[in-house]
N, C-alpha and C positions, 0 to 999 in steps of 0.2 A: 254213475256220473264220472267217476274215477278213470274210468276204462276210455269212454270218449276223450277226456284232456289227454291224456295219455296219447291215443290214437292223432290226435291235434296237432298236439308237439311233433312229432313223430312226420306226420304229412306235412306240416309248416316247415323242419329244416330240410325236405327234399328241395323246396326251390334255392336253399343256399348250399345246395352239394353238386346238383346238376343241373342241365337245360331244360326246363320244363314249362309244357303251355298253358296247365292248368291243371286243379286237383279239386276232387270233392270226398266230401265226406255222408254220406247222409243213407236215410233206409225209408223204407215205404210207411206210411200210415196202417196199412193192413199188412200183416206178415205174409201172406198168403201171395202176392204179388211178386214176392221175392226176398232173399239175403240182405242185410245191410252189404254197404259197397262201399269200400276206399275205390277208389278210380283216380288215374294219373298218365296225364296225356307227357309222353315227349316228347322231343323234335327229332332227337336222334334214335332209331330203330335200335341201334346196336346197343345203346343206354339199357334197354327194359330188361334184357337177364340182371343187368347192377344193381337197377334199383328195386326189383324184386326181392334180389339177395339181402339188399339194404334193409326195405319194409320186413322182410324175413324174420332180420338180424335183429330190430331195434322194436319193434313189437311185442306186445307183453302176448304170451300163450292164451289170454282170455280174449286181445282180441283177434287172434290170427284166427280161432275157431268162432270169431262174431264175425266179420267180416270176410265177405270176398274182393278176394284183393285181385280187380284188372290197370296192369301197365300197357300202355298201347303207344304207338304214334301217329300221329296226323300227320306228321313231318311239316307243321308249321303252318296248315289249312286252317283257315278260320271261318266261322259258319255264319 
């Protein structure tokens, strides 16, 4: 449980560092379907090497190897 606040915190101060559309946190029911996922949409393309580096940075080692970490952008598309 330790590891998810952590990972929380962590995904919560991305929206007060950069421009961002949205962020989730979560993993499948069956493991088998895939990886847990941090996922982090931004507006700006050129942001996702930063905030990579950022989640990189501020990540505890337990969950950078629990998660797959995708920064992407929509460039502001909403669905």
């Amino acid at each position: 449980m330790g590891i998810l606040i952590l990972a929380c915190v962590v995904v919560e101060s991305v929206w007060n560092k950069y421009e961002v559309q949205s962020t989730k946190i979560g993993e499948y029911l069956d493991r088998r379907e895939g990886n847990p996922i941090i996922s982090i949409d931004v507006y700006d393309k050129n942001d996702i090497p930063i905030v990579e580096e950022y989640l990189e940075d501020s990540l505890s080692k337990d969950d950078l190897t629990k998660y797959e970490i995708v920064v992407f952008s929509n460039m502001g598309k909403t669905y």
